[in-house]
C-alpha positions as CSV (number, residue, x, y, z in Angstrom):
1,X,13.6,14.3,-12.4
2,X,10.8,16.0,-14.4
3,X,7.7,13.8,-14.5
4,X,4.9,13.7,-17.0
5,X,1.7,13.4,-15.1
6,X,-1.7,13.1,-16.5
7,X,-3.8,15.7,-16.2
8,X,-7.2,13.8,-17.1
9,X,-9.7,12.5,-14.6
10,X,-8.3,8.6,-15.1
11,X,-9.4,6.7,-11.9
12,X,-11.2,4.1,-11.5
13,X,-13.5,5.8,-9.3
14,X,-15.9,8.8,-9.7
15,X,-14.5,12.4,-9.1
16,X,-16.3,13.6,-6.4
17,X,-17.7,17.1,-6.2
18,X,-16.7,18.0,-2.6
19,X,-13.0,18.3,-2.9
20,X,-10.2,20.0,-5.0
21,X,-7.8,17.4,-6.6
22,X,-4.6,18.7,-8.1
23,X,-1.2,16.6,-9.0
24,X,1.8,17.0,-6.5
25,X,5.3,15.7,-7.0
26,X,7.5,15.0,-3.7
27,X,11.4,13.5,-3.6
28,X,12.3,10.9,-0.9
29,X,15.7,10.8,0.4
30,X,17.4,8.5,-2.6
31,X,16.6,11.4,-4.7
32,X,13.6,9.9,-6.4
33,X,10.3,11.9,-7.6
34,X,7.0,10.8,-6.6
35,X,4.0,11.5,-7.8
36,X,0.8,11.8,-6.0
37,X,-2.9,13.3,-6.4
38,X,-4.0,15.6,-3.3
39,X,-7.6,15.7,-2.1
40,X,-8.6,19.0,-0.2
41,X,-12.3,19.4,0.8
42,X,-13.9,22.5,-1.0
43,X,-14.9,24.2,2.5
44,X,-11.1,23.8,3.9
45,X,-9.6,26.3,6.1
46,X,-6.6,26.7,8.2
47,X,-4.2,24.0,9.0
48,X,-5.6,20.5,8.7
49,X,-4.7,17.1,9.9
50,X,-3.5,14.5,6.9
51,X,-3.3,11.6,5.6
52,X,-0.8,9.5,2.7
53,X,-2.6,6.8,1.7
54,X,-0.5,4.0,-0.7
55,X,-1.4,0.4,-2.3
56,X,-2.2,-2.0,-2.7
57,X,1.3,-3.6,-3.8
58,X,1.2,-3.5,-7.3
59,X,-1.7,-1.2,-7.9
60,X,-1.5,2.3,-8.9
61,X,-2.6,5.9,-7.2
62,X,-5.5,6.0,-9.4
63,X,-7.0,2.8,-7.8
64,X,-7.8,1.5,-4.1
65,X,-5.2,4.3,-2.5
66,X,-7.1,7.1,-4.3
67,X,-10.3,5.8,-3.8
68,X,-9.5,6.4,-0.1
69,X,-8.0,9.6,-0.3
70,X,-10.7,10.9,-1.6
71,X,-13.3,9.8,0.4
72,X,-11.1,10.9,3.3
73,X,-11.1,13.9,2.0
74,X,-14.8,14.5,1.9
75,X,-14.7,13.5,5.8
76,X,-12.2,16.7,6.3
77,X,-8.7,15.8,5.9
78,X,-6.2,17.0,3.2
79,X,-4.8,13.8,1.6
80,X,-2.6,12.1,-1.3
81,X,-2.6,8.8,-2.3
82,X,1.0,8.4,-3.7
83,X,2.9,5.9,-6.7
84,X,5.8,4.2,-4.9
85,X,9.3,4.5,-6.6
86,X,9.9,2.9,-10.1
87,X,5.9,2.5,-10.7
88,X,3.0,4.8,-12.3
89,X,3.9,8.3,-12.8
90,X,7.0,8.5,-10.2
91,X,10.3,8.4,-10.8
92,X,13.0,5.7,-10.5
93,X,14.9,2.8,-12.5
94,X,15.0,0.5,-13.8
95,X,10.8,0.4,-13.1
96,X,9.1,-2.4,-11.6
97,X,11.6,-2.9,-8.7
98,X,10.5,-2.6,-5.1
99,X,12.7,-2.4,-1.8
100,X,11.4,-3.0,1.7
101,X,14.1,0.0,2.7
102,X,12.9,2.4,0.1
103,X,9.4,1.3,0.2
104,X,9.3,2.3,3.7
105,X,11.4,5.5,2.7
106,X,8.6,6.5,0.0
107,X,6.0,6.8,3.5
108,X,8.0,8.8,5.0
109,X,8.8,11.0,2.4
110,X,5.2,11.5,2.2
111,X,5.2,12.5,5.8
112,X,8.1,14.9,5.1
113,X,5.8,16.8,2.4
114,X,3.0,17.1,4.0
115,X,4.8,18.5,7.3
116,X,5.9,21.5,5.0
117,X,2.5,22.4,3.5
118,X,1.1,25.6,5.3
119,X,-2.4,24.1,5.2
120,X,-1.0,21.1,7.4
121,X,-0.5,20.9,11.0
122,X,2.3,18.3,11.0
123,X,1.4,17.2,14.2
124,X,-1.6,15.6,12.7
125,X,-0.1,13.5,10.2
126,X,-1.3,9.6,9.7
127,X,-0.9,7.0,6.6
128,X,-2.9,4.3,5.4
129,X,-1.3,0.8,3.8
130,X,-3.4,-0.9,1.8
131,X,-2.7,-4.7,0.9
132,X,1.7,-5.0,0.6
133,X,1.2,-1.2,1.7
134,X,-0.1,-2.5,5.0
135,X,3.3,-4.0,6.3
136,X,4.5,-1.0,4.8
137,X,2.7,1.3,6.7
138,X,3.3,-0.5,10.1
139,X,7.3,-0.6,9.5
140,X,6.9,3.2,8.8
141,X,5.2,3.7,12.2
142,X,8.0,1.7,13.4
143,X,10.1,3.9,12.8
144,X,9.0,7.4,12.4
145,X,7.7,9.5,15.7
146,X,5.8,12.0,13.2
147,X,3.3,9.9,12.4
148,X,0.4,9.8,15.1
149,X,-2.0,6.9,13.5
150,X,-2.0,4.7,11.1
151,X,-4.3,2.1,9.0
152,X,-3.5,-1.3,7.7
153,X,-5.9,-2.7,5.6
154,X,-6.4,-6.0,4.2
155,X,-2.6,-6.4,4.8
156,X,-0.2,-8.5,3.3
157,X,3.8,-8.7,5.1
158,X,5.4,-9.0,1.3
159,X,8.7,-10.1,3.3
160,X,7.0,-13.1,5.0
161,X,5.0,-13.9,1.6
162,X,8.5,-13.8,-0.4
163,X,10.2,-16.1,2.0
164,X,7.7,-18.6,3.1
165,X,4.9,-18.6,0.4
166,X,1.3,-18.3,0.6
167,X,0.1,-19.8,4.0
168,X,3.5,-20.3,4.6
169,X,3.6,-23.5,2.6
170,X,6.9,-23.2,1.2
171,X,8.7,-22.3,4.6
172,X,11.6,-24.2,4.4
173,X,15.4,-24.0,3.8
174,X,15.0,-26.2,0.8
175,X,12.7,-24.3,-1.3
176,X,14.1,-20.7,-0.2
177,X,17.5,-22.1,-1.9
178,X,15.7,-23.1,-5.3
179,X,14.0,-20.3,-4.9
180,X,17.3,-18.2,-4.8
181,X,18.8,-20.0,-7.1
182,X,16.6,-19.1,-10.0
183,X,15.9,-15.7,-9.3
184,X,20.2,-15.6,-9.4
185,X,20.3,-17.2,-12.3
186,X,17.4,-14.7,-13.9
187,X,19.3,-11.9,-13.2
188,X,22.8,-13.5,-15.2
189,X,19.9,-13.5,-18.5
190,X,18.8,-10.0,-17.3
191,X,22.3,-8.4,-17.1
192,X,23.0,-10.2,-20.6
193,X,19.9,-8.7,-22.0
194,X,20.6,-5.3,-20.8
195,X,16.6,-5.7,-19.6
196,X,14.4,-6.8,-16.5
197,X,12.3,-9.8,-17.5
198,X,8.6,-9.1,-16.3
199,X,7.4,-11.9,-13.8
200,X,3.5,-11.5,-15.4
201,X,0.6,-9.4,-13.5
202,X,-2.4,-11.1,-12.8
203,X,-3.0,-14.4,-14.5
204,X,-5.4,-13.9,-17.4
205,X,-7.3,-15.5,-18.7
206,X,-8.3,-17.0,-15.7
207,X,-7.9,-20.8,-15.5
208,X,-11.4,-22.7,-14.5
209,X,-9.3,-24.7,-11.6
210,X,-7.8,-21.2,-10.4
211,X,-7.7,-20.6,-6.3
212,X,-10.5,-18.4,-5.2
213,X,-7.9,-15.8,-3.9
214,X,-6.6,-15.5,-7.6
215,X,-10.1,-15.2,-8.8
216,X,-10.7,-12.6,-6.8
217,X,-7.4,-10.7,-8.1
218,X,-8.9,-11.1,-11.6
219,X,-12.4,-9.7,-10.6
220,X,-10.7,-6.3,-9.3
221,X,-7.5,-6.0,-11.6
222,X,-8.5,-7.7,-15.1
223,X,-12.0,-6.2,-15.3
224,X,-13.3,-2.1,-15.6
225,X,-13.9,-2.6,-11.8
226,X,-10.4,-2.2,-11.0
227,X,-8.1,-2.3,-14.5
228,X,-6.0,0.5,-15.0
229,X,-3.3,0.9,-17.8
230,X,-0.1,2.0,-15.8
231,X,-1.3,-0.8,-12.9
232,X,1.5,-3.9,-12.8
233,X,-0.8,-5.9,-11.3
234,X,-3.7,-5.3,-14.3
235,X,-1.0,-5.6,-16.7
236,X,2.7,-6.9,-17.1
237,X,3.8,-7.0,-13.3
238,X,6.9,-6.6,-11.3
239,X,10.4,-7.9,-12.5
240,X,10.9,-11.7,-11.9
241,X,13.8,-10.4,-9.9
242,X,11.5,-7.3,-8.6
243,X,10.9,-8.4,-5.0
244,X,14.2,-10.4,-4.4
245,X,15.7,-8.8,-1.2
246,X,12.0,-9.4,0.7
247,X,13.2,-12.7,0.8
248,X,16.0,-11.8,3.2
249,X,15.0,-8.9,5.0
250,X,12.2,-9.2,7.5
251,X,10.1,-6.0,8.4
252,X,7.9,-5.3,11.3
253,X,11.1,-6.5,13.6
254,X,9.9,-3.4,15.9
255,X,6.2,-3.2,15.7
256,X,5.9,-3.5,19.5
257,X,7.5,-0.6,19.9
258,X,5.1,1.9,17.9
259,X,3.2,4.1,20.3
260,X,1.2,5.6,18.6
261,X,-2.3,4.8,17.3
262,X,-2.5,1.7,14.9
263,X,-5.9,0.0,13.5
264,X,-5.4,-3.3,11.4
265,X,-8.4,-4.0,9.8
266,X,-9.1,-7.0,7.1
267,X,-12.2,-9.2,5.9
268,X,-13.0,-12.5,7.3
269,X,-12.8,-14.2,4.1
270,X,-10.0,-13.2,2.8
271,X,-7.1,-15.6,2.1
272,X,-4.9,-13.1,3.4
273,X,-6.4,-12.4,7.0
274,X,-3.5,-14.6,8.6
275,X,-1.0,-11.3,8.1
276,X,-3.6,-9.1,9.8
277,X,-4.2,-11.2,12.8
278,X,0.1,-12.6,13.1
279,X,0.9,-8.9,12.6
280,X,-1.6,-7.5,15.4
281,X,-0.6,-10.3,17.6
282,X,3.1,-9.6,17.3
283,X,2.2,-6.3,17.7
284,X,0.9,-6.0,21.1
285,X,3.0,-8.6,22.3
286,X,5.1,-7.5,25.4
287,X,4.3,-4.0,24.2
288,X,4.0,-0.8,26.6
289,X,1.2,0.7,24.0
290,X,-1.0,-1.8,23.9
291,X,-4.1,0.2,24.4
292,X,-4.0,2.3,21.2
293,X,-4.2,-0.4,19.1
294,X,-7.3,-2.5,17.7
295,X,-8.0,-5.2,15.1
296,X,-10.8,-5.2,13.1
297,X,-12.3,-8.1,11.2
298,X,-15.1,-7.5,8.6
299,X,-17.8,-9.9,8.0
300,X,-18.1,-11.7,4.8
301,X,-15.4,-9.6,3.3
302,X,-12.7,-11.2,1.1
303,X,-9.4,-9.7,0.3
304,X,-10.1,-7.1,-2.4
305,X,-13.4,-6.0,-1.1
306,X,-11.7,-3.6,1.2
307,X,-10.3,-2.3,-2.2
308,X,-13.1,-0.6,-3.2
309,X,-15.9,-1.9,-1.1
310,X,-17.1,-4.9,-3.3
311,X,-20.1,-3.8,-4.4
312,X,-21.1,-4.2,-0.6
313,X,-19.3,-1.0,1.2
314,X,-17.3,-3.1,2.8
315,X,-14.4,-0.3,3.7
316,X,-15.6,1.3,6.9
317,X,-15.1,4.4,6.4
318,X,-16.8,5.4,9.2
319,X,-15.1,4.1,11.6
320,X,-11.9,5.4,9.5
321,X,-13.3,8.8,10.0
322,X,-13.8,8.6,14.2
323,X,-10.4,6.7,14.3
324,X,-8.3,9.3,12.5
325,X,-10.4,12.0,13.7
326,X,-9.6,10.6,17.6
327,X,-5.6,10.3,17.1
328,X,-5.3,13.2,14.9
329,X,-6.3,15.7,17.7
């Protein structure tokens, strides 16, 4: 499939002046195009370590993921921050769907481009999840041996928030049937339609009794600091039916099992925090590779600072650098 990607400077973020960015297309195995931007620092040389960087779930390349690719790429590695299949400029329909089995396939896709570069020493490959892309990330690592460290930040397990509900509040057999039952009966209007009904991106405008955690949604995705036109999340969303087979299809079933390096970082304050510390609990649990793995918690940071630092620089970027730059040997 034969993409149209922008060529225009359209992130939310400045273009920094000590790396080359250039557009990139990749397949996964389903046979769909992705699109990514690749960061390579001006002075590079020989083969480097890299990084695939995706999220958050519902955001776009030209937000948080690229934000981090690129600043990555001013600390020495080769990167892309990548659009998941059926959203921004890659391929796939219908758009607006998402798949915990393709999701998972779009990371390792990435893995299996940047192994074949010749400025990349595919022994010194790792990804970076941000938000949905998190639990993403860590299945990947669960599953493939290539990559050698990996990043979750301010995580969300989008197969635990689909079944159970925020904080788990809706975790019961009951509501996971009514649930079901509407989302079945969506797609019987869809299929008579011939189109996906669009479940709405972030509420706007904002209600005055709104939760803090959707407030602080609206700050990043409905204003310049984070809006961007092909985002779902800043505009029309996923399908109502988008994200129905989360609700039956757990990931992270293995996460024990990953050997290699993993660091789960989120802020303290942020609604979300509970996926960070369940997942790096379950993670170590009974596991052989304990040692490589760490959780970090960030002061004072709420969910969508450790999008694009808040105003406060809350992504640690340094210690991004030393732990990529440690694993990535």
């Amino acid at each position: 499939m034969e993409l149209k990607l922008t060529t225009e400077w359209d992130k939310t973020f400045p273009k920094s002046e000590k790396v080359n960015h250039e557009k990139v297309t990749f397949h996964n195995r389903y046979g769909i195009t992705l699109a990514a931007d690749m960061y390579t620092p001006k002075d590079a040389a020989g083969k480097m370590a890299a990084i695939a960087v995706c999220g958050p779930f519902g955001a776009v390349k030209e937000q948080a993921s690229g934000l981090y690719a690129q600043t990555m790429a001013e600390r020495g590695f080769l990167t892309i921050a990548f659009d998941p299949s059926f959203t921004g400029e890659s391929g796939g329909e219908p758009r607006y769907m998402a798949s915990p089995d393709i999701n998972t396939e779009d990371f390792q896709a990435a893995v299996d481009f940047l192994s074949t570069r010749d400025n990349v020493d595919p022994d010194k490959i790792g990804i970076i999840g941000i938000c949905g892309w998190g639990g993403m990330a860590l299945n990947t690592a669960a599953l493939d041996t290539r990559i050698k460290a990996t990043v979750a930040s301010t995580m969300y397990d989008m197969t635990r928030v689909n079944a159970k509900g925020y904080f788990d509040a809706d975790d019961s057999e009951e509501k996971r049937y009514e649930m079901k039952k509407a989302l079945n009966a969506q797609r019987i209007t869809d299929y008579k339609n011939g189109s996906y009904a669009l479940g709405g991106g972030v509420v706007d405008p904002l209600p005055d009794d709104a939760p803090f955690f959707v407030k602080d949604y609206y700050d990043y995705y409905k204003t310049p600091r984070g809006y961007h036109a092909r985002s779902l999340n800043s505009n029309g969303g996923w399908n109502v039916t988008g994200c129905m087979s989360f609700i039956n299809q757990p990931i992270l079933r293995y996460s024990n099992e990953i050997r290699s390096a993993v660091l789960v970082m989120h802020g303290e304050k942020a609604h979300s925090c509970y996926f960070s510390r369940d997942a790096y609990a379950d993670m170590i649990n009974g596991s052989k590779y304990a040692d490589n793995k760490e959780l970090m918690i960030i002061p004072d940071a709420v969910h969508t600072d450790l999008y694009d630092g808040g105003g406060k620089n809350a992504v640690p970027f340094d210690k991004l650098e030393t732990f990529f730059k440690d694993n990535l040997k």
